[in-house]
C-alpha positions, 0 to 999 in steps of 0.5 A: 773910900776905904769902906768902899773897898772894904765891903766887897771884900767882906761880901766875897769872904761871906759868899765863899764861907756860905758856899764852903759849908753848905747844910744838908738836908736830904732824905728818902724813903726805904724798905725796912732792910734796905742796904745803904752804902755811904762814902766820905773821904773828910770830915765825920760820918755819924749813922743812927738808927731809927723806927722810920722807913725812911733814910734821912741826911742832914749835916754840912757838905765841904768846899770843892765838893759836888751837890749832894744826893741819895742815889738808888731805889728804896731798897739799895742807895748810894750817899757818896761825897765826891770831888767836884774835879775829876775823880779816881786814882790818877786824881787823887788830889782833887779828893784830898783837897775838899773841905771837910763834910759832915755827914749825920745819916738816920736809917731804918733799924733793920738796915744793912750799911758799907760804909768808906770813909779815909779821913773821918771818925765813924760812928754807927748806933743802933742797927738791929739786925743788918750786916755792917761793913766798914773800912776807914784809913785815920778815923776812929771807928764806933759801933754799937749794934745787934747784927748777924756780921760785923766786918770794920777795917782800919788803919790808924784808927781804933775800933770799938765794938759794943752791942753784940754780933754772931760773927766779926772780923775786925782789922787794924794796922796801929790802931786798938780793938776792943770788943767786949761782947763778941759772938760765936765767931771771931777774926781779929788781926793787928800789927801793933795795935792793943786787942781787948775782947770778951764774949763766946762760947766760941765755936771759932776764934781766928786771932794775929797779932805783931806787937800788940798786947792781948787780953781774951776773955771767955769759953769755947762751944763744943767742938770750937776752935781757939788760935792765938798767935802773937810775935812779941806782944804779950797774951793773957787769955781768961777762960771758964773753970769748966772748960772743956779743950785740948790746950797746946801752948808755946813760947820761944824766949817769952814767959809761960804760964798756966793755970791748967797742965804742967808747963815744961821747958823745951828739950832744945832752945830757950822755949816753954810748951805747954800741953793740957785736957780740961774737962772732956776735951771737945774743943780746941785751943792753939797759943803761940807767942815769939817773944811775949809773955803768955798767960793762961788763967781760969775764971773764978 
């Protein structure tokens, strides 16, 4: 009697594990540029590049979600995981309550990708020429790729770039950006997240910053423009021994130091300024920082 009532039970748990976490094997011919969008709000969404024309799904799709599909034409499609209750703003708890689905997409090289994920690590690798836009809430966010636009916001989680990118703009909240090869033109923001990024010659660099330290390493263009401006964290900019910029710095209470120029202390307040020409002067640089220490340094 006891088998009788234990085995039902054990073929219900075995049918909702299987229906709870369901393979995914799906794919779709492409063009060679062919824009694909993709969204996840659970698990992990890992997307590598290939050399076919063809967008393939593999991975496992979470309890309580909908059948899964490539949706588009050959140049624009759409993988999108989506709750099997009603969607939106006002039903956000249906979202929130599927299992978690994992998604490892290949594309063709030449793609462009927007990728949406809330809570669930990204990572991208080895896209050749596409643009690349991706916003994530929690999930650490990985690219490693050569494109002509880079754009990554996050909330909580890191971002790491590598590979190269002619112009970036890269957001986070708490979390850390580093970058160790960026372009010719940079936006970085953080509230309280660590920002390390080297590269140039920059013709434009955009950077703010709360409470996250920063460390900045490389040369402007001619012509470029340099913007630093940090509340309390602390910035150590690296630049070429031939540069070529006018340099204004300041701090109001933090420490100021400067391999080019004479720093000098404010004529009112506790402040330190600094102004300097390196070389011709055909660039432009702008550092300020509130309450964090500021560092200057040449590159041997």
């Amino acid at each position: 009697m006891k088998t009788a009532r234990i085995l039902p039970l054990l073929l219900s748990l075995s049918i909702g594990q299987a229906l709870a976490d369901t393979p995914i094997n799906l794919s779709h011919d492409a063009t060679p540029n062919a824009r694909i969008s993709v969204s996840n709000v659970k698990g992990a969404v890992t997307i590598t590049a290939w050399d076919r024309n063809q967008v393939q799904v593999g991975g496992r799709l979470g309890e309580g979600a909908k059948p899964l599909a490539i949706e588009g034409s050959d140049s624009s499609m759409t993988i999108r995981v989506e709750s099997q209750g009603k969607s939106g703003w006002f039903n956000w708890n249906n979202e929130n309550s599927m299992g978690s689905t994992t998604l490892d997409i290949r594309v063709p090289k030449g793609a462009s990708l927007d990728v949406d994920v809330v809570s669930a690590p990204l990572s991208i690798d080895g896209i050749e020429g596409g643009k690349i836009k991706a916003n994530t809430v929690s999930g650490k966010a990985r690219v490693n790729a050569r494109s002509p636009s880079i754009d990554v916001d996050s909330v909580s989680g890191s971002i790491e770039l590598a590979g190269n990118a002619d112009r970036v703009a890269l957001q986070t909240v708490s979390g850390d950006i580093l970058a160790p090869n960026v372009g010719s033109d940079a936006e970085l923001q953080t509230v309280s997240g660590r920002i390390r990024v080297s590269g140039g010659p920059w013709r434009k660099l955009n950077l703010s910053t709360v409470s996250g330290d920063v460390q900045l390493a490389g040369g402007l263009a001619p012509n470029g423009t340099f913007d630093v401006d940090s509340m309390s964290g602390d910035v150590q900019v690296q630049v070429p021994s031939n540069l070529s910029a006018v340099i204004h710095a300041n701090t109001f209470s933090g420490d100021l130091r400067s391999d080019f120029g004479t720093v000098q202390k404010v004529e009112h307040g506790p402040g330190s300024e600094l102004q300097a020409t390196a070389g011709s002067g055909s660039a432009k640089m702008k550092i300020e920082t509130f309450s964090g220490d500021l560092r200057i340094r040449r590159q041997d």
